[in-house]
N, CA, C and O atoms as a Maestro MAE file, in Angstrom:
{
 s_m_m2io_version
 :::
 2.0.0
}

f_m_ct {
 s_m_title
 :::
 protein
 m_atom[240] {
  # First column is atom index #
  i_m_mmod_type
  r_m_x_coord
  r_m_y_coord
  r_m_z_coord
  i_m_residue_number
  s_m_chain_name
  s_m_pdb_residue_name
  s_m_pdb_atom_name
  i_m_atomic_number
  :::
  1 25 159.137 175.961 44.646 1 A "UNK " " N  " 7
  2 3 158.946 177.196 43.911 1 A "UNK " " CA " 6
  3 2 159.701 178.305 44.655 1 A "UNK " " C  " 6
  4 15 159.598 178.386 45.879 1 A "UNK " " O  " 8
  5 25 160.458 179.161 43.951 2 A "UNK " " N  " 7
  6 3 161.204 180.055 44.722 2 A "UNK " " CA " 6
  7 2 160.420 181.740 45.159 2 A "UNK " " C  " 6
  8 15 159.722 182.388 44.379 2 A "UNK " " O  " 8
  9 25 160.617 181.968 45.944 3 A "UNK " " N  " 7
  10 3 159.716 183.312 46.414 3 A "UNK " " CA " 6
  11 2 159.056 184.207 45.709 3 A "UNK " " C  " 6
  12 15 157.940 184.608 46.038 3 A "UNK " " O  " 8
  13 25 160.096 184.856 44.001 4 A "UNK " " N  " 7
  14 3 160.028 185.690 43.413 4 A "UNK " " CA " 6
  15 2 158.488 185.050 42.428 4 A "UNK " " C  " 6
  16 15 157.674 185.742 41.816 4 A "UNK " " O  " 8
  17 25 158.508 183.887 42.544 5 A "UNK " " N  " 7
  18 3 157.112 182.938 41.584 5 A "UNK " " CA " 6
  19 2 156.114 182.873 42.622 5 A "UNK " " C  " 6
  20 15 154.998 183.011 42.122 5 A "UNK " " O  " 8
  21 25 156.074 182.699 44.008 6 A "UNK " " N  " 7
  22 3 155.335 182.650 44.862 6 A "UNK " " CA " 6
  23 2 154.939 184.316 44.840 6 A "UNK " " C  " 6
  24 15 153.757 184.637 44.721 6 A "UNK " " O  " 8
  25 25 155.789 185.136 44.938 7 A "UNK " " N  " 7
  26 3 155.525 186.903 45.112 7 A "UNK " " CA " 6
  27 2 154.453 187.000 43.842 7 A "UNK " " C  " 6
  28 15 153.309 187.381 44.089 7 A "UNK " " O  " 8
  29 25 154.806 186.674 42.573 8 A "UNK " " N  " 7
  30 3 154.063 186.540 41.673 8 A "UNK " " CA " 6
  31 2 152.459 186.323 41.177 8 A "UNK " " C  " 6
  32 15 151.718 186.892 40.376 8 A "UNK " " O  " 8
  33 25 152.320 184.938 42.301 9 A "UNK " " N  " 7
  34 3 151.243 184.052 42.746 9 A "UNK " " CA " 6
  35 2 150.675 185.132 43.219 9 A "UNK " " C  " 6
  36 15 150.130 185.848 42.378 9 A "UNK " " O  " 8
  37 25 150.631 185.530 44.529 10 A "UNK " " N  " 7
  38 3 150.506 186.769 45.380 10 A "UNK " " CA " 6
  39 2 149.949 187.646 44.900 10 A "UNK " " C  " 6
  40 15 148.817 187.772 45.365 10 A "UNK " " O  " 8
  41 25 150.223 188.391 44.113 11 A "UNK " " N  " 7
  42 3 150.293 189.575 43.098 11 A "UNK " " CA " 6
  43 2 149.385 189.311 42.616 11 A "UNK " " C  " 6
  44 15 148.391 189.995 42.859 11 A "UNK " " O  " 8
  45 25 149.301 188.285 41.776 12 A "UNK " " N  " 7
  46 3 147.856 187.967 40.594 12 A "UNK " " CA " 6
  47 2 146.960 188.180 41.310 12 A "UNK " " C  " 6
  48 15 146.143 189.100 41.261 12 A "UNK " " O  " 8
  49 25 147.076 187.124 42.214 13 A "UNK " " N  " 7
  50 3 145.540 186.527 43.404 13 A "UNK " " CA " 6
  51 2 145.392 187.578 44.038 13 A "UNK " " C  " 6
  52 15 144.430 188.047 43.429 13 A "UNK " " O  " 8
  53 25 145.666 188.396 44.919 14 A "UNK " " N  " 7
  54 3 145.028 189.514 45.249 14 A "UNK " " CA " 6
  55 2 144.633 190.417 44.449 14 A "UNK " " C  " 6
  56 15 143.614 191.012 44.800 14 A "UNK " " O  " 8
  57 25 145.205 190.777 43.284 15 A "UNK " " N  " 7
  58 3 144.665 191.747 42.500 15 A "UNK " " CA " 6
  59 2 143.683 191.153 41.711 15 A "UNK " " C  " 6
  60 15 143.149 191.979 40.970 15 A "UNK " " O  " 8
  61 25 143.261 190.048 41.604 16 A "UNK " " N  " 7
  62 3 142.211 189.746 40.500 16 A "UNK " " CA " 6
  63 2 141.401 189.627 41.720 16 A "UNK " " C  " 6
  64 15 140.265 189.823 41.289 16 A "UNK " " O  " 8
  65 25 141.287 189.390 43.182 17 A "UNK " " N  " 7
  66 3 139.888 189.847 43.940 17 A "UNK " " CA " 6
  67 2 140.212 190.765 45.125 17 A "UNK " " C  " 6
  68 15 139.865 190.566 46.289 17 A "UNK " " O  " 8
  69 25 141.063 191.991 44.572 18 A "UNK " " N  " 7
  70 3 141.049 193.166 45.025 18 A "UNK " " CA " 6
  71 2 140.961 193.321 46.384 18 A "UNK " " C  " 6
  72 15 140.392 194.176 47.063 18 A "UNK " " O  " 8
  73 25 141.775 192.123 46.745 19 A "UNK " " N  " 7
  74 3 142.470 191.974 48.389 19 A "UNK " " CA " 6
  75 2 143.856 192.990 48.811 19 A "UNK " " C  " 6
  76 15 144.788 192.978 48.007 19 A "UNK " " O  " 8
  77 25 143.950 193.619 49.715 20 A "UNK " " N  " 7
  78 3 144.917 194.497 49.897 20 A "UNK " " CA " 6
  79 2 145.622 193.547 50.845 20 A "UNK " " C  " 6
  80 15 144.962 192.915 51.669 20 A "UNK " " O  " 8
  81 25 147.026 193.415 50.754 21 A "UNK " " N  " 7
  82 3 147.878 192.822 51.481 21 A "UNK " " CA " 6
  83 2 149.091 193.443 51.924 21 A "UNK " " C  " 6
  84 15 150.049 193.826 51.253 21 A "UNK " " O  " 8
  85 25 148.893 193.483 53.200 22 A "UNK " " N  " 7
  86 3 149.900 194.329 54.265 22 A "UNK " " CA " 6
  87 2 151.632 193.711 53.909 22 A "UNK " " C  " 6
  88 15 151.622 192.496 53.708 22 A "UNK " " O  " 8
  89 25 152.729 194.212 53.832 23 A "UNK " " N  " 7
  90 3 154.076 193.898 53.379 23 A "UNK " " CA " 6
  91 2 154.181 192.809 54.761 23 A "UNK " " C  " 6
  92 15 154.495 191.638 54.552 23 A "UNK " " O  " 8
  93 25 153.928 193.238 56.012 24 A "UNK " " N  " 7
  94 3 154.097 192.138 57.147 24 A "UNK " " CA " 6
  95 2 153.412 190.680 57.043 24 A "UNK " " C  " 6
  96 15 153.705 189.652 57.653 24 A "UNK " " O  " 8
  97 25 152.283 190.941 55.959 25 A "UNK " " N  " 7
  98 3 151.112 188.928 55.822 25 A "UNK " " CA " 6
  99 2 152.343 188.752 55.175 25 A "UNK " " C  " 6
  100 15 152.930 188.197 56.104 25 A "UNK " " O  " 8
  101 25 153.312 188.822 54.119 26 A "UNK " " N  " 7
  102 3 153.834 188.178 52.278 26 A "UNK " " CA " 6
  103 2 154.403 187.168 52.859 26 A "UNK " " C  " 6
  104 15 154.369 186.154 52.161 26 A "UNK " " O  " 8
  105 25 155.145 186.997 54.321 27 A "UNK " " N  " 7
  106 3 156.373 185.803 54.273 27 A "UNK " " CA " 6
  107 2 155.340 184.572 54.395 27 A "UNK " " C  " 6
  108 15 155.386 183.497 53.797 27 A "UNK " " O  " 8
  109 25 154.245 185.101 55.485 28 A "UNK " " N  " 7
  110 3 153.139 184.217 55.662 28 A "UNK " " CA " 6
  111 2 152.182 183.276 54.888 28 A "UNK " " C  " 6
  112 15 151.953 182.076 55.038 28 A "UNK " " O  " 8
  113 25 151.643 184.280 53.923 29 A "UNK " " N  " 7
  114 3 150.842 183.712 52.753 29 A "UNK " " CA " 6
  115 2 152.486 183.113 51.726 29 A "UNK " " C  " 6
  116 15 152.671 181.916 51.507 29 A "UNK " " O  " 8
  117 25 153.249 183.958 51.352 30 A "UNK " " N  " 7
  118 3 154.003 182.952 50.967 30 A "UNK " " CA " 6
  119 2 154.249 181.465 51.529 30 A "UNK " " C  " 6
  120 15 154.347 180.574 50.686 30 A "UNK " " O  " 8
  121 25 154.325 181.222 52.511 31 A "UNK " " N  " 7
  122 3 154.739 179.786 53.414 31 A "UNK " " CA " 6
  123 2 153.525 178.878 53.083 31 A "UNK " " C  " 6
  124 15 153.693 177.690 52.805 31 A "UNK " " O  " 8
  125 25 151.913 179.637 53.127 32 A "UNK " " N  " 7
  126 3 151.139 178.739 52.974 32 A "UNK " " CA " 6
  127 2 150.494 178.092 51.874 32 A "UNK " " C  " 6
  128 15 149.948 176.997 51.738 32 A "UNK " " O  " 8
  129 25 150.758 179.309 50.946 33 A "UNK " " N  " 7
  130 3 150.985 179.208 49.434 33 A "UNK " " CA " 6
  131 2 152.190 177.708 48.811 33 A "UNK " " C  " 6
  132 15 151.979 176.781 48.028 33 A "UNK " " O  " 8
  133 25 153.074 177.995 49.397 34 A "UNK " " N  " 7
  134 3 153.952 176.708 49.188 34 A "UNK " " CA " 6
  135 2 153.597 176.008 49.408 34 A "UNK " " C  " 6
  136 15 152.990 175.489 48.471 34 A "UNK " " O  " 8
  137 25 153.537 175.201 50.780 35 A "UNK " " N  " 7
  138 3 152.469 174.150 51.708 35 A "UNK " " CA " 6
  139 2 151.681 173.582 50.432 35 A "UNK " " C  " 6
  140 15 151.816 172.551 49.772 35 A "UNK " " O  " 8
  141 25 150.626 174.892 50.337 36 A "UNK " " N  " 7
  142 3 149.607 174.215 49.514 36 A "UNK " " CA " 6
  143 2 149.819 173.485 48.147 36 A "UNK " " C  " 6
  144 15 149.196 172.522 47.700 36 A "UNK " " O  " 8
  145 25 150.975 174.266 47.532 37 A "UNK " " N  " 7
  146 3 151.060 173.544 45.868 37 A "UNK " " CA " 6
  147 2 151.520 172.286 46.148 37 A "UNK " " C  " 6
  148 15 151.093 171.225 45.693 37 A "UNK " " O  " 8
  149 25 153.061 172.587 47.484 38 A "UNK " " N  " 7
  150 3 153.300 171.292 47.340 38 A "UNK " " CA " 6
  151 2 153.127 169.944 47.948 38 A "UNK " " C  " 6
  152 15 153.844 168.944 47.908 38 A "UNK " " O  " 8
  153 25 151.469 170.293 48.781 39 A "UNK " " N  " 7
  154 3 149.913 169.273 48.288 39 A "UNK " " CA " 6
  155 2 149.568 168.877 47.491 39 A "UNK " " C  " 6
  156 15 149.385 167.673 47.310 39 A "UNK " " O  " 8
  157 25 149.332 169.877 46.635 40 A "UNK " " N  " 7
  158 3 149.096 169.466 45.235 40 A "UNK " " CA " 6
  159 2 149.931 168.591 44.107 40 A "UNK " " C  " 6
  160 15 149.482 168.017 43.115 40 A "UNK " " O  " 8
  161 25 151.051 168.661 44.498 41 A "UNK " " N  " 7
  162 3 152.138 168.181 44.011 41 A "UNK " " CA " 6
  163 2 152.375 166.840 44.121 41 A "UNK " " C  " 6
  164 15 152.976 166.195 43.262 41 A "UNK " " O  " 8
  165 25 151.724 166.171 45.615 42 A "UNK " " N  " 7
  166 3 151.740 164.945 45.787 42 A "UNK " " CA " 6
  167 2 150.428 164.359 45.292 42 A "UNK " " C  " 6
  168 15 150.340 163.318 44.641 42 A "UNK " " O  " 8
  169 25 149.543 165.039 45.624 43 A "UNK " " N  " 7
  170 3 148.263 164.447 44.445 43 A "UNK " " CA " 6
  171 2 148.495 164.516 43.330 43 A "UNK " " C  " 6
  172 15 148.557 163.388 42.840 43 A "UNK " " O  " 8
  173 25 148.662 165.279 42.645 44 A "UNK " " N  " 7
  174 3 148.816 165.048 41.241 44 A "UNK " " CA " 6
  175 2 149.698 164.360 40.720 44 A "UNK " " C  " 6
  176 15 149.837 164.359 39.497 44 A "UNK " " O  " 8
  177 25 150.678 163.446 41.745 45 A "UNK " " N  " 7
  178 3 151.473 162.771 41.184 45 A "UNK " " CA " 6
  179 2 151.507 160.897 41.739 45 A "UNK " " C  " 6
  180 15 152.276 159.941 41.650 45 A "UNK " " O  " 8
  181 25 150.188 161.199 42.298 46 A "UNK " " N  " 7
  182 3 150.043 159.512 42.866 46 A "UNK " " CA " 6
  183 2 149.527 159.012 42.118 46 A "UNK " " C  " 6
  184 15 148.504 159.398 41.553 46 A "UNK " " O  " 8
  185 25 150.433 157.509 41.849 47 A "UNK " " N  " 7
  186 3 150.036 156.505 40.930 47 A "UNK " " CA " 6
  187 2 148.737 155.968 41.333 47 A "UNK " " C  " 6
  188 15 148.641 155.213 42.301 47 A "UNK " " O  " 8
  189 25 147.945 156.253 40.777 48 A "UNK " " N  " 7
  190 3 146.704 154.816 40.762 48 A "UNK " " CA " 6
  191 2 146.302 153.995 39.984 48 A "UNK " " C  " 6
  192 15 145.889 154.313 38.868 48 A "UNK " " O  " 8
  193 25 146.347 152.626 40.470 49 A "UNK " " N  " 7
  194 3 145.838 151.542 39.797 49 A "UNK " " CA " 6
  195 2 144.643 151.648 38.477 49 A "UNK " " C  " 6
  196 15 143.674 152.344 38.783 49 A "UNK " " O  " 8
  197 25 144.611 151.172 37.367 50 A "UNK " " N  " 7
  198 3 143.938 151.354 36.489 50 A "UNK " " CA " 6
  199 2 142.521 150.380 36.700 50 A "UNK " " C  " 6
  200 15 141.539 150.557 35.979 50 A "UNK " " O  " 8
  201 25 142.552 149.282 37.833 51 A "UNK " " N  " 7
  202 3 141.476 148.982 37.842 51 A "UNK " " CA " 6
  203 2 140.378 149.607 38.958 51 A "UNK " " C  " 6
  204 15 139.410 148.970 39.373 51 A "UNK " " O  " 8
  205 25 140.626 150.596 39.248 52 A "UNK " " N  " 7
  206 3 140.058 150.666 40.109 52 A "UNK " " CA " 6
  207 2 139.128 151.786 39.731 52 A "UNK " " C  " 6
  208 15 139.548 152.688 39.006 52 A "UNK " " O  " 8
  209 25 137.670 151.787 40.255 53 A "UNK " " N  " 7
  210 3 136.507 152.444 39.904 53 A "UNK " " CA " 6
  211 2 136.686 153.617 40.351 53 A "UNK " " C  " 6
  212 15 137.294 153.699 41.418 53 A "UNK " " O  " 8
  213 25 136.073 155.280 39.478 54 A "UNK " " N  " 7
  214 3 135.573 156.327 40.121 54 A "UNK " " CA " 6
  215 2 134.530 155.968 40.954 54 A "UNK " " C  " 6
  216 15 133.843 154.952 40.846 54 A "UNK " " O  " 8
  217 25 134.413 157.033 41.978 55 A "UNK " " N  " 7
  218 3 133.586 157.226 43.372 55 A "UNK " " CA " 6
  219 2 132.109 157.317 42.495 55 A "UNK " " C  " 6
  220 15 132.153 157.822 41.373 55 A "UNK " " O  " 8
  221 25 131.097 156.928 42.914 56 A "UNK " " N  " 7
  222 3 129.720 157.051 42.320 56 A "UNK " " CA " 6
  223 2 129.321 158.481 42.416 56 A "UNK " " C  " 6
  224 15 129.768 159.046 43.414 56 A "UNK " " O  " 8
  225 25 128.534 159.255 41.563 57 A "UNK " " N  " 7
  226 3 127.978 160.417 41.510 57 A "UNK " " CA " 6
  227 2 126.861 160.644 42.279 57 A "UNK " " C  " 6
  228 15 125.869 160.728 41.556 57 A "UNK " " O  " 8
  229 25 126.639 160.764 43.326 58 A "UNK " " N  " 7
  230 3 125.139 161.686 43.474 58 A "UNK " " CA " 6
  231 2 124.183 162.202 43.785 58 A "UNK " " C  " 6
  232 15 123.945 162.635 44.913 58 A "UNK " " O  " 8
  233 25 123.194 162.260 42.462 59 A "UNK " " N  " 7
  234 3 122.525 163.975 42.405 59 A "UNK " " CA " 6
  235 2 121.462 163.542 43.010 59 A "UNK " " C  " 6
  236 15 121.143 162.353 42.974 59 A "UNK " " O  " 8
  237 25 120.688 164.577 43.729 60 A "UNK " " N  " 7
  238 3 119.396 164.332 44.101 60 A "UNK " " CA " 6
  239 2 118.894 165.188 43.198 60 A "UNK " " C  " 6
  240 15 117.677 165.352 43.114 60 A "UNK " " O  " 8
  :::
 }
 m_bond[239] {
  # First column is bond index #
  i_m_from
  i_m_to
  i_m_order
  :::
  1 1 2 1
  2 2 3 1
  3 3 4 2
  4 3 5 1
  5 5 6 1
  6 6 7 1
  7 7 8 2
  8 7 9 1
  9 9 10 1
  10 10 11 1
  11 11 12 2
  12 11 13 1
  13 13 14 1
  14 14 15 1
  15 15 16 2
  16 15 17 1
  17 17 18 1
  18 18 19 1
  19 19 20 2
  20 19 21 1
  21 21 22 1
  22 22 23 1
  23 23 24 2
  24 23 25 1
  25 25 26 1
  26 26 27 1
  27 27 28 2
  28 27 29 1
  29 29 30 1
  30 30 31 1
  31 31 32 2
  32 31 33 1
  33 33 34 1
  34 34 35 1
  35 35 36 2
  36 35 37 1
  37 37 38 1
  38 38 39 1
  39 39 40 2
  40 39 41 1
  41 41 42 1
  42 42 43 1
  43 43 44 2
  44 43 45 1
  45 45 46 1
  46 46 47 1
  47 47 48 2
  48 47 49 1
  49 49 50 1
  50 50 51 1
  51 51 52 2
  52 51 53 1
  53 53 54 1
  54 54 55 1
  55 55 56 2
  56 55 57 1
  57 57 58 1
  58 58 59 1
  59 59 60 2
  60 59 61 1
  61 61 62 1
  62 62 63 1
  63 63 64 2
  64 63 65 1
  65 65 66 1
  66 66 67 1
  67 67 68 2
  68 67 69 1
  69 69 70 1
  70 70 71 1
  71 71 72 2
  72 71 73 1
  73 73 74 1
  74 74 75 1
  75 75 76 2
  76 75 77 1
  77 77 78 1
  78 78 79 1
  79 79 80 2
  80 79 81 1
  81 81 82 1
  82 82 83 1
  83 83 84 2
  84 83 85 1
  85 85 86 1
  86 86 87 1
  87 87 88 2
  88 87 89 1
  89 89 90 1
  90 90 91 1
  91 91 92 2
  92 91 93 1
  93 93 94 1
  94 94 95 1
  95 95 96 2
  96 95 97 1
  97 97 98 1
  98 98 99 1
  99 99 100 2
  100 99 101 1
  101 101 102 1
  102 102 103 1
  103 103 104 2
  104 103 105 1
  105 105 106 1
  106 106 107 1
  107 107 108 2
  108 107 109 1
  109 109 110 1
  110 110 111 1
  111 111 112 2
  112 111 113 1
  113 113 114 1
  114 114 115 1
  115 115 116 2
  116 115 117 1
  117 117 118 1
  118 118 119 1
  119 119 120 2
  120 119 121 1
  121 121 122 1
  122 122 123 1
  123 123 124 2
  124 123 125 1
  125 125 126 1
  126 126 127 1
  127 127 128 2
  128 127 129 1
  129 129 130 1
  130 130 131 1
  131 131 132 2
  132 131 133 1
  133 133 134 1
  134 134 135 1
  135 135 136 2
  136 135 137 1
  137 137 138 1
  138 138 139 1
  139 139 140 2
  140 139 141 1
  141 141 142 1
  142 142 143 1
  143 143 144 2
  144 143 145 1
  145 145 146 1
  146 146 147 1
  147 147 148 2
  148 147 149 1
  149 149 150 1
  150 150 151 1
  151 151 152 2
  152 151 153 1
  153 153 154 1
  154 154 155 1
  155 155 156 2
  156 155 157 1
  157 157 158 1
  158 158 159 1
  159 159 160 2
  160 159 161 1
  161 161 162 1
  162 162 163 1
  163 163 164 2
  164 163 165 1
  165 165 166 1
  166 166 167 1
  167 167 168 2
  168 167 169 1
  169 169 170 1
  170 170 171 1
  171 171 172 2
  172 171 173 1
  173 173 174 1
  174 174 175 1
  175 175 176 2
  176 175 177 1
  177 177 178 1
  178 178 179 1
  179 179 180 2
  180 179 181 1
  181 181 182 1
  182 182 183 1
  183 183 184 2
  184 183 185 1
  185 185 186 1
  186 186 187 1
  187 187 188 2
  188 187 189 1
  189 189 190 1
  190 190 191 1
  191 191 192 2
  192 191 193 1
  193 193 194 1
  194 194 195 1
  195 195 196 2
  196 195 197 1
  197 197 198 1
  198 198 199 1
  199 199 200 2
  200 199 201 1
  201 201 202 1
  202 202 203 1
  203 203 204 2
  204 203 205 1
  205 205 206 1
  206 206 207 1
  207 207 208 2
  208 207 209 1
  209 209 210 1
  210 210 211 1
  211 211 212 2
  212 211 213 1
  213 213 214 1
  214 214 215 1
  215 215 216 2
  216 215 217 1
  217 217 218 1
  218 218 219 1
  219 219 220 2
  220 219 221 1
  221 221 222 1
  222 222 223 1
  223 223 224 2
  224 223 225 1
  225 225 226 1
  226 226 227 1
  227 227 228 2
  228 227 229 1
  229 229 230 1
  230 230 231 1
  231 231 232 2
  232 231 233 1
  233 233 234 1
  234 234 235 1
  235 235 236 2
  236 235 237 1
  237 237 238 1
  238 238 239 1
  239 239 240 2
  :::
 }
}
């Protein structure tokens, strides 16, 4: 993802919980912001076997 979509990211997420962010955190939270999607990126893209069971639920 290129910076100006990450700056973006940024932007939303602090302003929808009214976090103030210093111009010196952006390169930072940008870097970890990346990191993180593209975590996500490898989970959401691992093949798994169709026989294999969900984890059991549970509730007490």
């Amino acid at each position: 993802m290129e910076d100006p979509a990450l700056d973006a990211w940024i932007d939303a997420g602090t302003a929808a919980l009214g976090i103030v962010v210093k111009p010196e955190w952006r390169q930072a939270i940008r870097m970890h912001l990346a990191i993180s999607l593209g975590h996500a990126e490898t989970v959401l893209t691992a093949e798994l076997p169709d026989h294999l069971d969900p984890a059991p639920v549970f509730r007490a």
